[in-house]
C-alpha positions in Angstrom: 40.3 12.9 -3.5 43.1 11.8 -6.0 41.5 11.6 -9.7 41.3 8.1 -11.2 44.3 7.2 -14.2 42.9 7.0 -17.8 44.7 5.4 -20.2 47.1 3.0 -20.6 48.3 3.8 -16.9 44.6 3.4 -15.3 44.6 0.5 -13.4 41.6 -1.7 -14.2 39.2 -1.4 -12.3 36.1 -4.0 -11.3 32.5 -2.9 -12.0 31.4 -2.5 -9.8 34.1 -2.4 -6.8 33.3 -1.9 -3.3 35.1 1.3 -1.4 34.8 2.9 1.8 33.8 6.3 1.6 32.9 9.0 4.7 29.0 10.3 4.4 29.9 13.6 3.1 32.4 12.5 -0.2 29.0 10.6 -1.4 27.2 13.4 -3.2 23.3 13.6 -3.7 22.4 14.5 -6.4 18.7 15.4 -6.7 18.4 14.5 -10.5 18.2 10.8 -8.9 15.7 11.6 -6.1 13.1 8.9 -6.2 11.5 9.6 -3.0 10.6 13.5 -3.7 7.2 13.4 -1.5 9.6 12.2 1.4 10.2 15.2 3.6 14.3 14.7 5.2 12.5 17.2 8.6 9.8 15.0 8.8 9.7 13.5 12.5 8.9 10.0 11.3 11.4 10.2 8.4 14.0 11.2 11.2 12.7 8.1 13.7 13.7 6.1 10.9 17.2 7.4 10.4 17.7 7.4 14.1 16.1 3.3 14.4 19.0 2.7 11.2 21.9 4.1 13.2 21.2 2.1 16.4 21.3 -1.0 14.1 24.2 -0.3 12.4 25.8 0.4 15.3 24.6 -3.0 16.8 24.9 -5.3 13.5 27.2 -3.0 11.1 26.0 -2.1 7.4 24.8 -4.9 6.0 23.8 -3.5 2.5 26.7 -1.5 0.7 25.0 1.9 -1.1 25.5 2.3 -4.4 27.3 5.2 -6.3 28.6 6.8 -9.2 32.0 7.3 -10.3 30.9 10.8 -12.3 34.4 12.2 -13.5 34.8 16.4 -13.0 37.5 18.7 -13.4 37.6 18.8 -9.1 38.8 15.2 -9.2 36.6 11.8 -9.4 33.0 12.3 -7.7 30.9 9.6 -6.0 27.2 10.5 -6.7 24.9 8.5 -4.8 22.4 5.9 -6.7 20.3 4.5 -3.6 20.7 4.1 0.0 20.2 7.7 1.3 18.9 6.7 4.7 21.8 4.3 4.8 24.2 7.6 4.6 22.0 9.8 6.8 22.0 7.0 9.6 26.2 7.2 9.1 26.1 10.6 8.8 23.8 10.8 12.3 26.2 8.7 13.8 29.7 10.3 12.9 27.8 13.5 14.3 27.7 12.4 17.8 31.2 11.4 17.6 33.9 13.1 19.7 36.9 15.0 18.1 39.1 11.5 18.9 36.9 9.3 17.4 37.7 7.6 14.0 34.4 8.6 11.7 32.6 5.8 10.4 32.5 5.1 6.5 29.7 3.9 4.2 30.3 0.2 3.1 29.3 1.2 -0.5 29.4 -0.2 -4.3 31.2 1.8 -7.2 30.3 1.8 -10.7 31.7 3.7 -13.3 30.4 4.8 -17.0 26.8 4.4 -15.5 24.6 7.0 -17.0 21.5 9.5 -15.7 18.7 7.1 -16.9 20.8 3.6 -15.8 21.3 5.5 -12.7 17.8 6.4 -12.2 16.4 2.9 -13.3 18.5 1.5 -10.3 17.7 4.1 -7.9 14.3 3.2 -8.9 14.0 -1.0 -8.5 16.0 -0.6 -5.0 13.4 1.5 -3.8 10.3 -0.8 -5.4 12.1 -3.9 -4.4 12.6 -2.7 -1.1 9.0 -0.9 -0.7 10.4 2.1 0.0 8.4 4.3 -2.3 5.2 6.4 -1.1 2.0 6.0 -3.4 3.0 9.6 -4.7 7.1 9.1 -5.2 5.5 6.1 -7.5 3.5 8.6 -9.2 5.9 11.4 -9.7 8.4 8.8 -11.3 5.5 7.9 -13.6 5.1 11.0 -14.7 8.6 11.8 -15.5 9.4 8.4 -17.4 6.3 9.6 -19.4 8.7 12.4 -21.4 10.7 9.1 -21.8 8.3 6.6 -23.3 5.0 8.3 -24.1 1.4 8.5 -23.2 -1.1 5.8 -24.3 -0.8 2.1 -23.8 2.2 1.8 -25.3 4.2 4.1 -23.3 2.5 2.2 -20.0 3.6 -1.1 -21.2 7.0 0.1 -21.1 6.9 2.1 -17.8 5.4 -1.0 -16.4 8.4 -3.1 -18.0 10.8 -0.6 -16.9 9.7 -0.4 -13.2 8.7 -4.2 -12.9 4.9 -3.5 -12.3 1.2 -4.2 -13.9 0.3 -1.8 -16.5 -2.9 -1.1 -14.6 -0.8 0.2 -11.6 0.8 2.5 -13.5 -2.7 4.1 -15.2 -3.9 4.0 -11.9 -1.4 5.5 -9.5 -0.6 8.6 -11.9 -4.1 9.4 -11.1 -3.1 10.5 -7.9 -0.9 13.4 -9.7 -4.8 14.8 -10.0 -5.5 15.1 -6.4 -5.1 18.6 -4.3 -1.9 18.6 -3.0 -2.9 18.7 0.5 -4.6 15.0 -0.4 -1.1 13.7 -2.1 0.6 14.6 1.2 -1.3 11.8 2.4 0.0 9.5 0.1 3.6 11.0 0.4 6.3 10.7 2.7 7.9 8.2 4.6 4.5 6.6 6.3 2.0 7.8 4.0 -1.5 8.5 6.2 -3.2 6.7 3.4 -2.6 3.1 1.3 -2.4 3.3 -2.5 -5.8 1.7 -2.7 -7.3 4.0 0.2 -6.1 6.8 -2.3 -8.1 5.1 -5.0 -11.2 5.0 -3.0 -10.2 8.8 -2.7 -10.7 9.1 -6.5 -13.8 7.6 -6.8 -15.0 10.1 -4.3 -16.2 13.6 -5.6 -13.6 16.2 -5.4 -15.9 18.6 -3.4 -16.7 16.1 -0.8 -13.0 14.5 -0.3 -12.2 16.9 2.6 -15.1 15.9 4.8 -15.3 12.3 3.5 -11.2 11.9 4.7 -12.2 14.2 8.0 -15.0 10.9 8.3 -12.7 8.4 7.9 -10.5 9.9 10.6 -12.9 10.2 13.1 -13.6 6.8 12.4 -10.3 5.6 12.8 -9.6 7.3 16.0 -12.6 5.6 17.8 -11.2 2.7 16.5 -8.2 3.3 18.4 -9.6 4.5 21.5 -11.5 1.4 21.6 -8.5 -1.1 21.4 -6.7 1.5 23.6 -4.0 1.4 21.2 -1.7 4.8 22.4 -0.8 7.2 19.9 2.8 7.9 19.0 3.8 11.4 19.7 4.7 13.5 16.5 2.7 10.6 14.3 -0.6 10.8 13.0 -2.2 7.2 12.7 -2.5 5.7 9.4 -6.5 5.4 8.3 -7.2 2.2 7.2 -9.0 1.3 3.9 -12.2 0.0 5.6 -13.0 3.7 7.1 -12.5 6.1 4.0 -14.8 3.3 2.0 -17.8 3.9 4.8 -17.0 7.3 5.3 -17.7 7.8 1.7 -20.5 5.5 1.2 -22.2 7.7 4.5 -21.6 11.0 3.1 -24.6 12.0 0.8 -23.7 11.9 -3.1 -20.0 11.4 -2.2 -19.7 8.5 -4.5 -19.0 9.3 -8.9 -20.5 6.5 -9.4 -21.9 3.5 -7.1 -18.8 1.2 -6.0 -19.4 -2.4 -5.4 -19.0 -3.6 -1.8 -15.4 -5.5 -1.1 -15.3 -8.8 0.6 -14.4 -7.4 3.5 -17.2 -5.3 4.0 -19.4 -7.6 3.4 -17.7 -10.1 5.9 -17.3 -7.6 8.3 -21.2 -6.5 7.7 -22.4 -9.6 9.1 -19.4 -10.0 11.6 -20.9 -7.1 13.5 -24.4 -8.8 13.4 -23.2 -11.7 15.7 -24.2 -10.9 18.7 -26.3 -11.3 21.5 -29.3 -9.5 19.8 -29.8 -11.9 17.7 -29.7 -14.5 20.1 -27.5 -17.0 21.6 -24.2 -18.6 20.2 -26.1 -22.1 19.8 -28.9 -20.4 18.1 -30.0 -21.2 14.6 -28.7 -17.2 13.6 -25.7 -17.1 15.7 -24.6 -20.8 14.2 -25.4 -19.5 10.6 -23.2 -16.2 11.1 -20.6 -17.7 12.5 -20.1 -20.7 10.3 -20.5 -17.9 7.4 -18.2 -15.6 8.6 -15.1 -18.1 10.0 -15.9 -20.9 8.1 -17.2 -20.5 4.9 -15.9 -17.2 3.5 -12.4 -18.6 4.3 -12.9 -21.5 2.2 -13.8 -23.9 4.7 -16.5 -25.6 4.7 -19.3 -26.6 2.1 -21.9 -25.3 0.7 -24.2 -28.2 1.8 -23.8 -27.0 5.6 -23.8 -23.6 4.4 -27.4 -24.0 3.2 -28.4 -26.8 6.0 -27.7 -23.7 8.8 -29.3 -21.4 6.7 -32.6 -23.8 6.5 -32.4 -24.4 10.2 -32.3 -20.4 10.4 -35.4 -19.8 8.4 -37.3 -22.8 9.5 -39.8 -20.2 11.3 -39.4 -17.2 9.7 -42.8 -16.1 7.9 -43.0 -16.8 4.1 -44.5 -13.5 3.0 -47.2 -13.0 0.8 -46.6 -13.8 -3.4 -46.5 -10.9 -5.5 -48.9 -11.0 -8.4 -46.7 -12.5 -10.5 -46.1 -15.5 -8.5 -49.7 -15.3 -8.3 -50.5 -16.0 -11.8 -47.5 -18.5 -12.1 -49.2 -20.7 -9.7 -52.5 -20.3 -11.1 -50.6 -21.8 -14.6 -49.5 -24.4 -13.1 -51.4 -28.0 -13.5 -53.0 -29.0 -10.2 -51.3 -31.5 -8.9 -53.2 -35.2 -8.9 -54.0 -36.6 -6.0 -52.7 -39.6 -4.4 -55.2 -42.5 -4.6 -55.3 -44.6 -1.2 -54.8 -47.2 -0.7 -58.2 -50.0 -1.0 -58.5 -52.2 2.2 -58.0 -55.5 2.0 -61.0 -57.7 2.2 
């Protein structure tokens, strides 16, 4: 590579200007690794790369990388900013090239006098615009902009300004930095086993009883899929959904820091799973209240007039129970009522 002109001679240049560049003149440089829980050998990070070649090969390279120009005494160098599965999939596919073929190059964007931290911002808002990073690449690059802008609120406010996200995101997901490192693997890589807010529910959980709550939720998860008969993906463990690391650790005996408040959807769910045919028929009084509850109401449908009307027609029968002593006494308090005079006869 033939260095750039400085001077009066240099040409002038755009910034940024686009270039054509083969896979291996884009050095990556691991200062501006934003995805560090993202294994390159693991088999679904390598399905990816392999799904992004066939497409480019289809449809081309639709979004250019971006780079670096970093001067050196070797001649200009193109470090790369973001698009790393973009070069791996180009990379992939010049490999299976014969010795005739014409490599393919990386559509990619230049820009010049762009510094480490600039660099690293960018690297950083392509990846959150594009939802690219794990729960735990989120929280490493929390950590380190920490040395940058400080602890306390302050220094959140400004992470949370620099990365375009709530301030309680940020004080949340660096909690995850606190988990064994066999639990951030399952917020890591490039599909994370567990949600951000499944690894919040992880938190909450005792740090002695996460291995057998997660080993729950697993088992749970699995009959799930056996049930739908939903086949498993060679190489791929299935993601565990929220739902099953909440009752796995509600189940497990003093799991729980503290006592967490039910979600909506467990409560919806709750009574989801009562609808059926032991408590009747569909036009029965229950089955009509659960259902209208469950599809109609908690959607936002509905009113809270029918609501109660299904609920009366539910209850109609059901035993009142006996008053507590309380109740007792407050109707003893209360004036008799007077009673109606009839009515005299008419002569």
């Amino acid at each position: 590579m033939s260095r750039l002109k400085t001077g009066e001679d240099a040409p002038v240049l755009p910034v940024p200007f686009a270039m054509e560049l083969l896979p291996e003149q884009i050095l990556v440089d691991e200062e501006l690794n934003v995805r560090p829980y993202t294994d390159p050998a693991d088999p679904e990070e390598i399905k990816l790369i392999q799904e992004l070649a066939d497409t480019i090969l289809k449809d081309g390279q639709i979004h250019p990388v971006l780079v670096r120009l970093v001067p050196s005494d070797n001649g200009d160098e193109y470090h790369l900013v973001a698009g790393r599965r973009r070069r791996a999939a180009i990379e992939l596919i010049n490999a299976g090239l014969g010795k005739e073929d014409e490599p393919k190059k990386v559509q990619a964007r230049v820009e010049s006098n762009v510094s480490v931290d600039r660099a690293r911002k960018q690297a950083l808002s392509e990846n959150i615009h594009r939802r690219s990073l794990s729960p735990m690449d989120l929280a490493y690059n929390i950590k380190n902009l920490r040395d940058q802008f400080g602890d306390g609120r302050s220094g959140s406010k400004k992470i949370a300004d620099y990365l375009g996200i709530s301030i309680a995101q940020v004080t949340q997901t660096e909690k995850f930095l606190t988990l064994a490192p066999d639990h951030q693997k399952l917020l890591g890589g490039a599909s994370p086993q567990l949600s951000a807010q499944s690894g919040f529910d992880l938190l909450d959980v005792k740090p002695d009883k996460r291995d057998e709550v997660l080993a729950k939720a697993a088992t749970k998860q699995q009959e799930e899929d056996e049930a739908a008969e939903t086949p498993a993906t060679p190489g791929k463990k299935k993601a565990v959904k929220r739902k099953h690391v909440l009752a796995a650790a509600r189940e497990t005996e003093d799991a729980l820091q503290k006592q967490k408040p039910r979600t909506r959807a467990e409560i919806i769910e709750f009574f989801e799973d009562l609808n059926g045919q032991a408590y009747g028929y569909e036009n029965g009084p229950i089955r009509l209240f659960l259902t209208y509850f469950t599809e109609t109401w908690c959607t936002g449908a509905g009113s809270d007039r029918t609501l109660m009307a299904k609920f009366d027609a539910m209850t109609e029968r059901a035993a009142k129970g006996s008053p507590s002593k309380s109740e007792k006494e407050d109707q003893e308090d209360r004036p008799p009522k007077k009673a109606k005079r009839s009515a005299k006869p008419k002569k």
